[in-house]
C-alpha positions as CSV (number, residue, x, y, z in Angstrom):
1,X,149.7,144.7,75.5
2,X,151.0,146.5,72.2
3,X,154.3,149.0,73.8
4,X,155.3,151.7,71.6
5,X,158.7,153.9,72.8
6,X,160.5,156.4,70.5
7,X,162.3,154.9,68.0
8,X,166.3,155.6,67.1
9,X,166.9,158.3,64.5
10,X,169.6,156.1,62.8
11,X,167.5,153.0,62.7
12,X,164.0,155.0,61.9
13,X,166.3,156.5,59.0
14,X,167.4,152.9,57.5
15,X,164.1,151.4,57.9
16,X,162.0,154.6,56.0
17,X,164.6,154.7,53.5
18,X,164.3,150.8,52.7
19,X,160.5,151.1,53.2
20,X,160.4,152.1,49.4
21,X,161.5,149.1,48.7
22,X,160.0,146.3,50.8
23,X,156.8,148.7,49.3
24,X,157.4,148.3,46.1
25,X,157.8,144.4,46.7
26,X,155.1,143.6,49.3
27,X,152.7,145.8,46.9
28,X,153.1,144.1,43.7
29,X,153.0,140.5,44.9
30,X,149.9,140.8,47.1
31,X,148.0,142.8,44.2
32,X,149.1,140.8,41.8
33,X,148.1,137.0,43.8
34,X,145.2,138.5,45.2
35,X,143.6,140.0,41.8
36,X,144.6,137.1,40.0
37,X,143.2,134.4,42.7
38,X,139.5,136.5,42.9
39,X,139.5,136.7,39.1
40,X,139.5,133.2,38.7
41,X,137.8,131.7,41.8
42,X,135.0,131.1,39.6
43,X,136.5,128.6,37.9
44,X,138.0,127.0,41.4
45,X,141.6,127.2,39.8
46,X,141.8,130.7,41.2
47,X,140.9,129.3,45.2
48,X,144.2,127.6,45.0
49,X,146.0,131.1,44.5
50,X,143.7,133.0,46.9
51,X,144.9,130.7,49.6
52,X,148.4,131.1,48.8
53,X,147.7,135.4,48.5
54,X,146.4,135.2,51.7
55,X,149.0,133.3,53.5
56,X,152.1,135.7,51.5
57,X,149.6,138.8,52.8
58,X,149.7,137.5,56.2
59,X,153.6,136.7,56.1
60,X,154.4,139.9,54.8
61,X,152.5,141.0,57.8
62,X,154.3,139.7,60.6
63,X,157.5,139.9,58.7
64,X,156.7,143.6,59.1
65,X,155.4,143.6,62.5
66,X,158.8,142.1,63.1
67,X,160.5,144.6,61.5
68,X,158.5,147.4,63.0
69,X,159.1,146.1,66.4
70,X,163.0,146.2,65.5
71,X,163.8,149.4,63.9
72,X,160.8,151.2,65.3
73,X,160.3,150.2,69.1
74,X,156.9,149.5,68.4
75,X,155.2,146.5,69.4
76,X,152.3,145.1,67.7
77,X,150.3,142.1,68.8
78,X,148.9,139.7,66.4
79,X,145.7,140.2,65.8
80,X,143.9,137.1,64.1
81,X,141.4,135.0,65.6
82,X,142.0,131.9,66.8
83,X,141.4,129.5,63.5
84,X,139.4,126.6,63.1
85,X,140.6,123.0,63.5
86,X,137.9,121.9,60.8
87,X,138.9,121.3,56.8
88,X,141.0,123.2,54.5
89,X,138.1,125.3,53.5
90,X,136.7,125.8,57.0
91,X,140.8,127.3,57.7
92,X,140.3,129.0,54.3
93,X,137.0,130.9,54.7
94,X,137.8,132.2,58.4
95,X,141.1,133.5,57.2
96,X,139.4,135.3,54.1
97,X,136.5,136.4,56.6
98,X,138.6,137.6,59.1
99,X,138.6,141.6,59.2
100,X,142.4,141.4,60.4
101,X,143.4,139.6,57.0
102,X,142.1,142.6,55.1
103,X,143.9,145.3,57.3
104,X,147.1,143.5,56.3
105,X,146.1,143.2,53.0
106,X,145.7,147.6,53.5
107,X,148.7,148.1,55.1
108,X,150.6,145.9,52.5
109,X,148.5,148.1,49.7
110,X,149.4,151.8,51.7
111,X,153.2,151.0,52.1
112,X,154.3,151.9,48.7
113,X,152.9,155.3,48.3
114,X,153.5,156.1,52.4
115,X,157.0,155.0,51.5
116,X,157.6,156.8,48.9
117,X,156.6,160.4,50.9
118,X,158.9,158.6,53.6
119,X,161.5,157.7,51.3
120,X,161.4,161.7,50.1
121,X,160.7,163.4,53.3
122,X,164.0,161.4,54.9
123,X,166.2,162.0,51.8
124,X,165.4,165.7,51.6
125,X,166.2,166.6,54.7
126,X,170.1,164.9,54.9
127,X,170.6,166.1,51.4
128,X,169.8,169.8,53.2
129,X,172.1,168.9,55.6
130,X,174.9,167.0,53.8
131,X,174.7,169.9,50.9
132,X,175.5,172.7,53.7
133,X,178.5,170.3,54.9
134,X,179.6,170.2,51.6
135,X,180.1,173.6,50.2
136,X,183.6,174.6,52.2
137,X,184.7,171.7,49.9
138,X,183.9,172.2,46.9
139,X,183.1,176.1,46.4
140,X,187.0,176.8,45.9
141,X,186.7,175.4,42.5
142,X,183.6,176.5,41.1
143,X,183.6,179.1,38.2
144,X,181.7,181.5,40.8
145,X,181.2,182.8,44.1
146,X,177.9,183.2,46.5
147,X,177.3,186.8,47.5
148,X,175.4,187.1,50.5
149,X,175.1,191.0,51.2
150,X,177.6,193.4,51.3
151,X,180.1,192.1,53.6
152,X,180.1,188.1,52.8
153,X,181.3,186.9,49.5
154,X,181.2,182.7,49.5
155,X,184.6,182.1,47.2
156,X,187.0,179.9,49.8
157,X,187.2,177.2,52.0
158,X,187.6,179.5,55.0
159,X,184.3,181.9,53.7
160,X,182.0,178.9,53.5
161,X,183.1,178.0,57.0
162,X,179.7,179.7,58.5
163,X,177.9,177.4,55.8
164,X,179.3,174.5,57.4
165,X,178.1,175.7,60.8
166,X,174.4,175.6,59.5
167,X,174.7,172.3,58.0
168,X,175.7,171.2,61.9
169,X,172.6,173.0,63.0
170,X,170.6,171.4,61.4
171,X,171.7,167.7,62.1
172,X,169.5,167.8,65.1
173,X,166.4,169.2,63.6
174,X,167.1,166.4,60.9
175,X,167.6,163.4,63.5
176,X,164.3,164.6,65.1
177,X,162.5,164.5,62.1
178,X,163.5,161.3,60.8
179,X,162.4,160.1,64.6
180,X,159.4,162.0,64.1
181,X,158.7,160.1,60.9
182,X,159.3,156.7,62.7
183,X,157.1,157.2,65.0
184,X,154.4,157.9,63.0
185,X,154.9,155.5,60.9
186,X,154.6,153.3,63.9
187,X,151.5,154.6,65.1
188,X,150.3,153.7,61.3
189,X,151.6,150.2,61.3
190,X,150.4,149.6,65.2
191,X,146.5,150.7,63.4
192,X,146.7,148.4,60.6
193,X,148.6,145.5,62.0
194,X,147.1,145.6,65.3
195,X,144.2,144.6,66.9
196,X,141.5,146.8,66.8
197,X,139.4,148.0,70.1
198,X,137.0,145.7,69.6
199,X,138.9,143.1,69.5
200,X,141.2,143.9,72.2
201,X,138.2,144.2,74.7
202,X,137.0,141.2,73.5
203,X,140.3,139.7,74.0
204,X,140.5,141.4,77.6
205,X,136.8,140.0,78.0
206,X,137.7,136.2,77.5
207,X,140.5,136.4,79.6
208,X,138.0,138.3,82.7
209,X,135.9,135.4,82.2
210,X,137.9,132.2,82.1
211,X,140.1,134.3,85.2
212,X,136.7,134.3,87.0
213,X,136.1,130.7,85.8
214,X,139.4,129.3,87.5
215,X,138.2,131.4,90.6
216,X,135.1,129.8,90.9
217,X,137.0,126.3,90.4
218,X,139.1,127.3,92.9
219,X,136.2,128.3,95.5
220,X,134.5,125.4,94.9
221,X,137.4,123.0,95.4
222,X,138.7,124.6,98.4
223,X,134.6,124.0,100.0
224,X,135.5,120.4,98.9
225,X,138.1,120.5,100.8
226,X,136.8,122.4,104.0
227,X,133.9,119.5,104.0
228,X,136.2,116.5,103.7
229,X,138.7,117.6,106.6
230,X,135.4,118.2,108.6
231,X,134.0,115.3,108.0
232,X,137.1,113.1,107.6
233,X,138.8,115.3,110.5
234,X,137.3,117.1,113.4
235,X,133.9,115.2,112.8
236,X,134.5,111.5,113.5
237,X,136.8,112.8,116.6
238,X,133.9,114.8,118.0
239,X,131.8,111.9,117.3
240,X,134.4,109.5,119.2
241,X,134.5,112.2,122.0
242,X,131.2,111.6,122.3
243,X,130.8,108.1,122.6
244,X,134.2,107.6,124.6
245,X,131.9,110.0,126.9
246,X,129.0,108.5,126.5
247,X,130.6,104.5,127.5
248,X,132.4,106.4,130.4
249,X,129.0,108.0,131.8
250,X,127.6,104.6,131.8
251,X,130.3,102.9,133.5
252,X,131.0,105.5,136.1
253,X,129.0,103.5,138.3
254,X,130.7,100.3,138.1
255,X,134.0,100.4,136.5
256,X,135.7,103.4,137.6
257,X,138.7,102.9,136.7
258,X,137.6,102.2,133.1
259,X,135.5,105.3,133.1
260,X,138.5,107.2,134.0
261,X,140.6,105.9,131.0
262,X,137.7,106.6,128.5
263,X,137.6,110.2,130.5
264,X,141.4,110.6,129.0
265,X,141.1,108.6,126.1
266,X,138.0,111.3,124.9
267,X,140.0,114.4,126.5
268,X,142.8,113.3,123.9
269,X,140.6,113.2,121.3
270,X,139.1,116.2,121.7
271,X,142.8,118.2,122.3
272,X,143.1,116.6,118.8
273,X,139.8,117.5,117.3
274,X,140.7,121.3,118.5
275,X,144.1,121.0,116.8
276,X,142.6,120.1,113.1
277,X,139.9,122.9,113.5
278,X,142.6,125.6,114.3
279,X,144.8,123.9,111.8
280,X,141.6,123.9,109.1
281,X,141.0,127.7,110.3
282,X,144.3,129.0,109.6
283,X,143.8,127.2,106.1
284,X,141.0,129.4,105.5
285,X,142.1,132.7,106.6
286,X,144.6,133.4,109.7
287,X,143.5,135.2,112.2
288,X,147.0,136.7,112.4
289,X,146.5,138.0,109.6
290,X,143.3,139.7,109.6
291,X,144.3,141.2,112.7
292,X,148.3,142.2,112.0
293,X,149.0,142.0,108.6
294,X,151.0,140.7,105.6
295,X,154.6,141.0,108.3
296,X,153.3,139.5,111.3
297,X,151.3,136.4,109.7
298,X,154.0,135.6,107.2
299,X,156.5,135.8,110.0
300,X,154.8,133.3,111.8
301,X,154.7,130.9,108.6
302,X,158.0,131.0,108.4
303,X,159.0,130.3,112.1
304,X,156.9,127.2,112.1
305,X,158.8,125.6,108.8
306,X,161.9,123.7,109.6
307,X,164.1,125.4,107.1
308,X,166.4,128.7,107.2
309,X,163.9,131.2,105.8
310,X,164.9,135.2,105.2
311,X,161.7,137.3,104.8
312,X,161.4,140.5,103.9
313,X,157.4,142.2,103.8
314,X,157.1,146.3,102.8
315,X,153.3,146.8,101.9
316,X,152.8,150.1,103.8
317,X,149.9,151.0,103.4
318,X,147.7,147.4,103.7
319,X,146.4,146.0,100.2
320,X,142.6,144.6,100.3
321,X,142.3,141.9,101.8
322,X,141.8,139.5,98.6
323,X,145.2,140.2,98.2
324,X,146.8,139.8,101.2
325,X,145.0,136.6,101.2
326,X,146.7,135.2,98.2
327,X,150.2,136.6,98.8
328,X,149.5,135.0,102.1
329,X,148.7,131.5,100.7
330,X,151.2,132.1,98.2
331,X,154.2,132.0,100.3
332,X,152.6,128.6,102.7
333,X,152.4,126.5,99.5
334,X,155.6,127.5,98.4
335,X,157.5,126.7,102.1
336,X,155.5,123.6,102.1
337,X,156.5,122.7,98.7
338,X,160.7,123.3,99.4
339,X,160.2,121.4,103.0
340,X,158.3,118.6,101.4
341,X,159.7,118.0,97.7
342,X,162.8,120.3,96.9
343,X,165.1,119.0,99.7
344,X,165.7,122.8,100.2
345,X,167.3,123.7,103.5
346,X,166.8,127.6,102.8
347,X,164.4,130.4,101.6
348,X,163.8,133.9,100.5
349,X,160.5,135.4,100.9
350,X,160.1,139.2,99.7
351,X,156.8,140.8,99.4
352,X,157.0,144.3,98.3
353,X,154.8,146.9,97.2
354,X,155.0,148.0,93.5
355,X,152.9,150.4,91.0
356,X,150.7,147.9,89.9
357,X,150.1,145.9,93.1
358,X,151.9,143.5,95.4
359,X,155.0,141.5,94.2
360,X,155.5,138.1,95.8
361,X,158.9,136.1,95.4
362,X,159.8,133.5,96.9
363,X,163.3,131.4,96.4
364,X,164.9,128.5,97.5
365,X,168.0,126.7,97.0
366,X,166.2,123.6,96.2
367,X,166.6,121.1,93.4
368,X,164.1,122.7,91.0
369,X,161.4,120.5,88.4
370,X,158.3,122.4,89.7
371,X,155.7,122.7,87.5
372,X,152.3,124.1,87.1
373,X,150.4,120.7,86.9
374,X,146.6,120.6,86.9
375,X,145.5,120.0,90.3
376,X,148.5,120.0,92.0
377,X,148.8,122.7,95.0
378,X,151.1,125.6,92.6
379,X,147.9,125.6,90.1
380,X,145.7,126.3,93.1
381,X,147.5,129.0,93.8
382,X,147.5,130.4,90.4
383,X,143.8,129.6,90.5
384,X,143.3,131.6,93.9
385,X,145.2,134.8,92.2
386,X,143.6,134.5,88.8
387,X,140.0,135.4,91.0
388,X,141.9,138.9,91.6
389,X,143.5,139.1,87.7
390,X,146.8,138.1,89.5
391,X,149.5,136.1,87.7
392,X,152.0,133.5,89.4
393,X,154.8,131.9,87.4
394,X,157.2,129.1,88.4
395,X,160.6,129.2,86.9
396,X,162.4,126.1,88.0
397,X,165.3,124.6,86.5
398,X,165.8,120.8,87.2
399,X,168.8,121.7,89.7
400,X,167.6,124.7,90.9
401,X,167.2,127.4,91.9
402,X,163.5,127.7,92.3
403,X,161.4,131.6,92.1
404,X,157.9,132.1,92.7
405,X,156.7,134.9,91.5
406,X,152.9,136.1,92.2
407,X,151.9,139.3,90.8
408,X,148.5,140.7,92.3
409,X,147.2,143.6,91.2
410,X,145.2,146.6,93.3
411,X,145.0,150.4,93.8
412,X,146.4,152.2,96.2
């Protein structure tokens, strides 16, 4: 996302005042390659140079992207498409077909006339100001004096006082100017040297689409796993319930005794079987939650972990309940990864509301190396929050500490 704030008077005023410059240079190189390289191409000695116009126009881009962003607050994304991993000429022919090249190749083109109104429009108006300062100093010893009226003759150091006093006036007007200017200027290079509409919905589109991609992933590994703890799980200790049952009913006759022990033997096994399908439920969406909320379910995650845990939930009023759902999940991977691998002995949940969404953080005093590796339980969880356009980093330093950090977006 391209952020644009109002730039600093002092550093808008260097930059449009050197922009005459960097225009001048950036102008006649890029002219100067690029006509030479298309007025030879036909004889293939000119491709050579084209290539290397192309790659100064699109340096003296970003160099000024860069320098925009510094002097000007304004940040501009690049806007190129992703190139090719083909030939020289395949690399070649997308950067000379893509639209972006050309905008550069306009701004590049624009910046010396645009800097030279800049370079004039900045100058003016602190000469204006740094000529009204001036006069007390200098007025004593010229060979006349300013009239003004009938009562005000300009002669002295003390008389041109008053002129002084305009020349501070006007420092503001001139610092909001020259502001003025850079911002405008910024909004100028921002169109050029930015991404266009189209492209940044198409960039917002790609990213919708492999967010939902991860989500279905996600779904359909988290069915996989429903139907292997089933049928690994709960099934084959219903089915020995059953036969345990089964060998008791036909021995209830004759063997007593044994019946009773395959009574117990299959009430065991069915306590057990109960155990893995509450277990499996509360992996697929507490009850505790659905019923009490974000505070109450993650409260009794974290009484159930064997490790000091401070938690702090404010997400008056409820968020949807996609996202309660992965700040839920969220924080049980995380206490199950610092029980299991970080050698942790405490933890700080917070879960707070914010503008955007819900923030989730959780840290431990672990010692850190967690990573977002295919497959493993963390890219699940960035997975599950991707299906909501949620984002979850990791930033752990071998050592420690460890933070979670899930950002899930909705409206409130």
């Amino acid at each position: 996302m391209d952020v644009m704030r109002k730039p600093n008077a002092l550093a808008a005023g260097f930059y449009l005042l050197t922009n005459l410059v960097t225009g001048i240079f950036w102008f006649t190189l890029s002219v100067v390659l690029t006509v030479v390289g298309l007025a030879t191409s036909v004889l293939w000695v000119g491709l050579p140079i084209l290539w290397t116009a192309l790659q100064v126009v699109r340096g003296g881009a970003t160099l000024e992207r860069a320098w925009v962003r510094a002097a000007l607050r304004t940040d501009i994304p690049r806007p190129y498409r992703e190139p090719p991993t083909g030939t020289l000429w395949q690399r070649f022919k997308s950067q000379f077909t893509d639209p972006a090249t050309w905008r550069d190749f306009g701004y590049l083109l624009l910046l010396l006339p645009v800097g030279i109104m800049e370079f004039a429009s900045v100058l003016a108006m602190w000469v204006a100001v740094a000529a009204f300062l001036a006069v007390p100093f200098w007025i004593g010893e010229a060979p006349f004096a300013v009239i003004v009226g009938e009562f005000w003759t300009i002669d002295s150091f003390v008389s041109a006082l008053p002129v002084s006093l305009i020349g501070l006036a006007l420092i503001p007007f001139a610092a909001l100017g020259t502001r003025w200017l850079g911002t405008v200027h910024g909004k100028f290079a921002r169109g050029m040297l930015g991404p266009t509409r189209a492209d940044a919905l198409a960039i917002e589109a790609e990213r919708l689409s492999s967010s939902r991609a991860r989500g279905v992933e996600a779904a359909e590994a988290e069915r996989r796993r429903i139907e292997r703890d089933l049928h690994d799980g709960a099934q084959q200790r219903l089915v020995a319930v059953a036969m345990g049952l089964g060998r008791a009913k036909s021995k209830m006759d004759t063997d007593p005794e044994g019946a009773a022990e395959l009574i117990a033997e299959a009430h065991a096994d069915a306590k057990l079987a109960i155990k893995e399908l509450r277990d499996l439920a509360r992996g697929i969406y507490p009850s505790v939650l659905g019923d009490r909320g974000l505070d109450a379910a993650l409260s009794a995650l974290a009484a159930r972990v064997p490790i000091e845990v401070e938690l702090q939930v404010d997400v008056e009023p409820r968020p949807p309940t996609s996202v309660e759902s992965a700040a839920y999940f969220t924080v049980g991977e995380a206490l199950t990864n610092i029980t299991k691998h970080s050698n942790g002995t405490r933890a700080t949940v917070r879960v707070n509301r914010v503008d955007t969404g819900v923030l989730v953080e959780v840290t431990d005093n672990g010692q850190g190396g967690a990573e977002l590796k295919p497959g493993g339980g963390l890219a699940g969880l960035a997975d599950r929050a991707a299906t909501i356009d949620g984002v979850v980093v990791v930033v752990s330093p071998v050592g420690g500490p460890t933070v979670i950090r899930a950002e899930l977006p909705c409206a409130w």
